[in-house]
C-alpha positions in Angstrom: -60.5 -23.5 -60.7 -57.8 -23.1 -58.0 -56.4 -19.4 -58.1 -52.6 -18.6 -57.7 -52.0 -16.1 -54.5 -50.4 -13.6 -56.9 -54.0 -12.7 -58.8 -55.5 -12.0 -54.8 -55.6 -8.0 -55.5 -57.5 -8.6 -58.9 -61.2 -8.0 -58.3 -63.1 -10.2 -60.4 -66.7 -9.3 -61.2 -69.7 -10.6 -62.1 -70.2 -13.0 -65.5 -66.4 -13.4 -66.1 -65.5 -15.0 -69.1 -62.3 -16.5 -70.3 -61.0 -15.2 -74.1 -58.0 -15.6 -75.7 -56.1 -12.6 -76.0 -53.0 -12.3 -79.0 -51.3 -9.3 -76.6 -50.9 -10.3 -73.2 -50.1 -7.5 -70.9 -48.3 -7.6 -67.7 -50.3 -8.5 -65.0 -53.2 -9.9 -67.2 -55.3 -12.5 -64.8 -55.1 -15.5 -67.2 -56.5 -19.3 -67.1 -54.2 -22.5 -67.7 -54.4 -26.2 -67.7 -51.3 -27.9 -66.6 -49.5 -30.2 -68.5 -46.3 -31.1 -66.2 -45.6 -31.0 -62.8 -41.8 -30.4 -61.7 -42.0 -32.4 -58.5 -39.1 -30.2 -57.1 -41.8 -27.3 -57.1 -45.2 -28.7 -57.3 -47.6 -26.3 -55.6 -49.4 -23.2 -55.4 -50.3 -20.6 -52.9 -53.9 -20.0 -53.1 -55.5 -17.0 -51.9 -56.2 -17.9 -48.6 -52.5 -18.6 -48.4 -52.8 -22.2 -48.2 -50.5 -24.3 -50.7 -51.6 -27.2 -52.1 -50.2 -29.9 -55.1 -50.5 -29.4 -58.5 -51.9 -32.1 -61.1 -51.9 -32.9 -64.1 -55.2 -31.4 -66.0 -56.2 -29.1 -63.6 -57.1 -25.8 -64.5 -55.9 -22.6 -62.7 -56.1 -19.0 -62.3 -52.8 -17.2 -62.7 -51.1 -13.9 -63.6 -48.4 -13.1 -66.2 -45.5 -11.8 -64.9 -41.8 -11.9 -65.0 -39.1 -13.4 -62.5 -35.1 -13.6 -62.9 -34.4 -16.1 -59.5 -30.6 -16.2 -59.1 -31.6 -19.3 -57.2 -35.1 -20.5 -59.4 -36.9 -20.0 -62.5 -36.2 -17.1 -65.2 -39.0 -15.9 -67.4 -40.6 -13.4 -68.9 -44.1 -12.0 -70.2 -44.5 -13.5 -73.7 -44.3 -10.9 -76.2 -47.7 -12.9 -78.0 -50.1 -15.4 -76.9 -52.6 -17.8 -78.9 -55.2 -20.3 -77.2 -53.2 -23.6 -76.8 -49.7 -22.1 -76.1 -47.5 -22.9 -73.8 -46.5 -21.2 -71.0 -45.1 -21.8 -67.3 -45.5 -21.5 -63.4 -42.7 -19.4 -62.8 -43.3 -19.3 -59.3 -45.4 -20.7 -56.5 -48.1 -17.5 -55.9 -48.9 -18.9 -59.6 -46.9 -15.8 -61.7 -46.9 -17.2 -65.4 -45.0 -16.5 -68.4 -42.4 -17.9 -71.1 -40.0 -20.0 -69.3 -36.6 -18.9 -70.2 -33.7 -20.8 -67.9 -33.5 -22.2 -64.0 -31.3 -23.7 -61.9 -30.2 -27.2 -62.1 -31.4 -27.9 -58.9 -34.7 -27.1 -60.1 -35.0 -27.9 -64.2 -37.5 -26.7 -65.9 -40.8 -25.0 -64.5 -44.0 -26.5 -64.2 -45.6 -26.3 -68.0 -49.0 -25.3 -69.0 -51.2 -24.3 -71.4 -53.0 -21.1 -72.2 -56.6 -21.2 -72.1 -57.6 -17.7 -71.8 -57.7 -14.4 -70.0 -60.3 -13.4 -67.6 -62.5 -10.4 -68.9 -65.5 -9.4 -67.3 -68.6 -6.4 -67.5 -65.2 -4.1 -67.1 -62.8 -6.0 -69.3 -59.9 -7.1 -69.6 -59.1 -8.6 -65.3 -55.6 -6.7 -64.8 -53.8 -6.3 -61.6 -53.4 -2.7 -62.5 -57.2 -1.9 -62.9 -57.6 -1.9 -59.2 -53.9 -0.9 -58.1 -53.9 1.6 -55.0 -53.0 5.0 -56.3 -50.1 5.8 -57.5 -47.3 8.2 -55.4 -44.5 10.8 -56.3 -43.9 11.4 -52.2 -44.4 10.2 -48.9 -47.2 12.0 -47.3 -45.8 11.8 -43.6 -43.1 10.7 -42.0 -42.9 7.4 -39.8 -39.5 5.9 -39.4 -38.8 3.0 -41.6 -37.0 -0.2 -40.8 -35.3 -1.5 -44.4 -34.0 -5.5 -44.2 -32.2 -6.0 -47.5 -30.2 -8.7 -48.5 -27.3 -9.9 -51.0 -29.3 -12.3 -52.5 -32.7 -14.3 -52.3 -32.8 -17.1 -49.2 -30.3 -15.3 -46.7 -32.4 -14.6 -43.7 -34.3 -11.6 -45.0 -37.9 -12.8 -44.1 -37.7 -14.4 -41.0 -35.7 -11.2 -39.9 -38.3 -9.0 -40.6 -40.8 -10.9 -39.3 -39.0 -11.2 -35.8 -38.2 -7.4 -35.6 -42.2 -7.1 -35.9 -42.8 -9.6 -33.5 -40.2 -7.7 -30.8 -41.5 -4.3 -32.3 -45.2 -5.2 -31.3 -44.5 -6.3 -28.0 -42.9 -3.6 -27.0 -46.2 -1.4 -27.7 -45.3 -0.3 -31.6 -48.1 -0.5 -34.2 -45.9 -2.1 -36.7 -47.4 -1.8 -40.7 -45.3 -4.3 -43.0 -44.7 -4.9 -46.5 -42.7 -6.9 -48.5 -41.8 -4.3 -51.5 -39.6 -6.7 -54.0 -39.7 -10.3 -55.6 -42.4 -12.0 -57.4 -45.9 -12.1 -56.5 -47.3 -14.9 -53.9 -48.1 -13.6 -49.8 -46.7 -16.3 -47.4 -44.5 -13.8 -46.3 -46.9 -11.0 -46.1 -49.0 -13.9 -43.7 -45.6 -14.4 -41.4 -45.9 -10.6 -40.9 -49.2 -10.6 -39.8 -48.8 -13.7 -37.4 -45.9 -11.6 -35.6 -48.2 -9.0 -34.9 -48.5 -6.5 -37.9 -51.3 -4.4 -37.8 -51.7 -4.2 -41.9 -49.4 -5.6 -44.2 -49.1 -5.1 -47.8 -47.0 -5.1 -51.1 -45.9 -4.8 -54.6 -49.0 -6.7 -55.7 -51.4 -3.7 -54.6 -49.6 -1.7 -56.9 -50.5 -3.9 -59.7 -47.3 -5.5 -60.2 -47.0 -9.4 -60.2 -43.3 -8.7 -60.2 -40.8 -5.9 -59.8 -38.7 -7.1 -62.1 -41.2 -5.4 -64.5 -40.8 -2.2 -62.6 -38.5 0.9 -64.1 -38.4 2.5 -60.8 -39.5 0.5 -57.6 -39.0 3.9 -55.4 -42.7 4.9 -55.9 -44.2 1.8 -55.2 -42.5 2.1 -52.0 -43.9 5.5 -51.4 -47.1 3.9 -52.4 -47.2 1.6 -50.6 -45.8 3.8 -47.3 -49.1 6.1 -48.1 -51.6 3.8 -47.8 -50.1 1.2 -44.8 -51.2 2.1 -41.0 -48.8 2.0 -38.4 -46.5 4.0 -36.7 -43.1 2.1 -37.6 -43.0 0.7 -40.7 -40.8 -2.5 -41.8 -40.4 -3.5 -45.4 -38.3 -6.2 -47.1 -37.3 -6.1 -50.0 -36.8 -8.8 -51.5 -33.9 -10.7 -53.6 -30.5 -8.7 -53.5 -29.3 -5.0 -53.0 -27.9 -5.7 -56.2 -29.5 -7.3 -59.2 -32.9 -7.3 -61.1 -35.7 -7.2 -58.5 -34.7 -2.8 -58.5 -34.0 -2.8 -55.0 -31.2 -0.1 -56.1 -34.0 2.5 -57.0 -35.3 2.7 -53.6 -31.8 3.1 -52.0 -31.0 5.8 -54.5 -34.6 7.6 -53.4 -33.5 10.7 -51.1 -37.5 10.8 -50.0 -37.8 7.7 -48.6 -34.1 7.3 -47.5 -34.9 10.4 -45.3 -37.3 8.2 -43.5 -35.6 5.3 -43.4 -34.0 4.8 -39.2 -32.0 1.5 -40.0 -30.5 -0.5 -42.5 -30.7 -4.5 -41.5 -28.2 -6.3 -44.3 -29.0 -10.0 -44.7 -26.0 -11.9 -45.6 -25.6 -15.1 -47.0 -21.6 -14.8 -45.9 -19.1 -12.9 -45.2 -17.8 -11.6 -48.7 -21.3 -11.2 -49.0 -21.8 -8.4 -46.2 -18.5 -7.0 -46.9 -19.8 -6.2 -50.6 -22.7 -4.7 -49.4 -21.0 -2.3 -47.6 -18.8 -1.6 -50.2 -21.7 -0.7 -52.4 -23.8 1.2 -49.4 -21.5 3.5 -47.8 -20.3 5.6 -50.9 -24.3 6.2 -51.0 -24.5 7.4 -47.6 -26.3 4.6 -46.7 -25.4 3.2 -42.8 -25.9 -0.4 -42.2 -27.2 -0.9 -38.8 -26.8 -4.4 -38.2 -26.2 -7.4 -40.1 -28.3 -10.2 -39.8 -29.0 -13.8 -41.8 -27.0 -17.0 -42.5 -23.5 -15.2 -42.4 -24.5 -14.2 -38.5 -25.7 -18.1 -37.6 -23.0 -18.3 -35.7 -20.0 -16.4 -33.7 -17.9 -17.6 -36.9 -19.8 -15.2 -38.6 -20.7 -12.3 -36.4 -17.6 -11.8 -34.3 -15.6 -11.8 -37.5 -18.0 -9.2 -39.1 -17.9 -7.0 -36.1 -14.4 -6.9 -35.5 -13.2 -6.1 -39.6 -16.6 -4.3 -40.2 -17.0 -2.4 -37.4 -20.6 -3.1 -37.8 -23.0 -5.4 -35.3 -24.2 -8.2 -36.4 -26.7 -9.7 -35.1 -28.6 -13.2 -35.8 -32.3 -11.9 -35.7 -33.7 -15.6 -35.4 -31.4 -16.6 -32.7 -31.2 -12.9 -30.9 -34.3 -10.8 -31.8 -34.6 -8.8 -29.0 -31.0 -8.1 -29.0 -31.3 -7.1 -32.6 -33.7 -4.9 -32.2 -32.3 -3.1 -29.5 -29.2 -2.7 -31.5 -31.1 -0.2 -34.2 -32.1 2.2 -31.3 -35.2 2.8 -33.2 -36.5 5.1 -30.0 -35.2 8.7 -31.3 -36.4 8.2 -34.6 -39.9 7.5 -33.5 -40.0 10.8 -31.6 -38.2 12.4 -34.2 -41.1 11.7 -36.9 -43.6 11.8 -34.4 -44.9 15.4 -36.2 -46.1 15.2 -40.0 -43.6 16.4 -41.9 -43.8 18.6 -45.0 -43.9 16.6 -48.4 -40.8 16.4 -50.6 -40.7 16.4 -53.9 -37.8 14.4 -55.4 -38.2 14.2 -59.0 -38.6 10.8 -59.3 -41.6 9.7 -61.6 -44.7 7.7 -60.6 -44.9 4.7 -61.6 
């Protein structure tokens, strides 16, 4: 059976089985045979980060999850499950689950049906079960670089990814995550090829979305922990604002106190001015902004001059980019391990 990207953390052991469970749990790894193809989003990420086509009657490994895609699926763990029920590929790192609405650009997901759940000589196969350990606090302080967005497809990615690739050549050991969305790691494999020295995410904290999470603040911190480097870059994923939790993280005084620049990906220009609107009554500096609403001078110059702010087209401009957030005083700044702060905020 082909397995979805998003079950890649799930460590499956010897004689697994596959037995209908009637209460699913997030992040149960679970086994389908598909019954429709959307040809608008016909394949899966595997675990070697491949994608390949779905068909009709092939059987997969997936993992139940949630997603709410301004610009995609919407569904959600279903509340029951019997062998034989339907279900759907709510994304392409093969994240399943009740298929509630989508785009019309899209229709409706990829339909299968549910075979079973994976349990082996330990169980039940949950992402959780082998999650790293859960954090309340950073441990030490490296400066963080934070690319956030207004929304999903703005820029966010590709701007990370070329702030890694300008980071590394300038003699940074870059560690990279990609901290919100829904579970699949062609991203996390664009930070590596730019040079990343470990890259991980939400998905080795046993999520397969953070849609599911109350508080994405420590998974951050979790995630922070346990990545090498010594400048840290993490996207997060979908929009400052909506229900990925991106808010959590900015509201975090721990990790904000790492954090040495804000990159805003915009996908236009009422789009950065809102995000500033919501970010500086926090405290919260943007840096730069970056993405489809800096494409061009239309964008940029006119951001600049009413903002005040740069803004600066990380595809087109990288190194000038990176220059811009002056990341050097940080790095000396948090050079020394700092002392641990507590903030209050409970582990997920």
């Amino acid at each position: 059976m082909k397995r979805g990207s998003s079950t890649l953390r799930a460590l499956i052991g010897e004689g697994v089985s596959i037995q209908p469970q009637s209460t699913p749990r997030l992040g149960d790894v679970v086994a389908v045979e598909v019954l429709t193809i959307n040809q608008n989003y016909p394949h899966l990420e595997l675990i070697d980060g491949t994608t390949v086509p779905l068909t009709v009657g092939e059987r997969i490994i997936g993992v139940l999850g949630s997603r709410q895609a301004l610009r995609g699926f919407v569904g959600c763990v279903p509340e029951t499950l019997a062998e034989g029920d339907e279900l759907s590929i709510l994304n392409v790192g093969g994240v399943i689950g009740r298929f509630l609405d989508a785009t019309t650009a899209l229709g409706e997901a990829t339909r299968v049906r549910y075979l079973g759940t994976l349990c082996d000589e330990r169980g039940t196969v949950n992402l959780e079960r082998d999650a790293l350990p859960a954090a309340s606090h950073l441990l030490r302080r490296r400066p963080i670089v934070l690319v956030v967005g207004t929304c999903m497809n703005v820029g966010k990615t590709v701007t990370a990814a070329e702030l890694i690739r300008v980071a590394t050549a300038h003699g940074y050991r870059v560690g990279a995550a990609k901290l919100s969305g829904v579970g699949a790691i062609r991203d996390l494999k664009k930070f590596e090829a730019a040079g990343a020295v470990d890259v991980k995410s939400f998905l080795d904290c046993g999520l397969p979305s953070t849609v599911d999470a109350a508080d994405l603040a420590p998974i951050v911190k979790t995630v922070a922990n346990a990545l090498d480097g010594d400048l840290l870059v993490f996207e997060l994923g979908d929009g400052i604002f909506g229900h990925y939790r991106v808010d959590s993280v900015i509201a975090d005084a721990d990790i904000m106190a790492s954090v040495a620049a804000v990159v805003v990906c915009a996908g236009d220009l009422m789009g950065a001015y809102g995000a500033r609107l919501y970010l500086e009554p926090l405290g919260v500096r943007i840096a730069a902004f970056s993405g489809l609403a800096t494409e061009n001078i239309s964008g940029s110059d006119y951001l600049e001059k009413h903002l005040g702010i740069p803004a600066v087209n990380g595809l087109k401009y990288p190194e000038k980019l990176f220059a811009t957030l002056d990341l050097t005083g940080s790095l000396l700044r948090m050079a020394t391990p700092a002392a641990c702060y507590e903030t209050g905020v409970a582990v997920a």
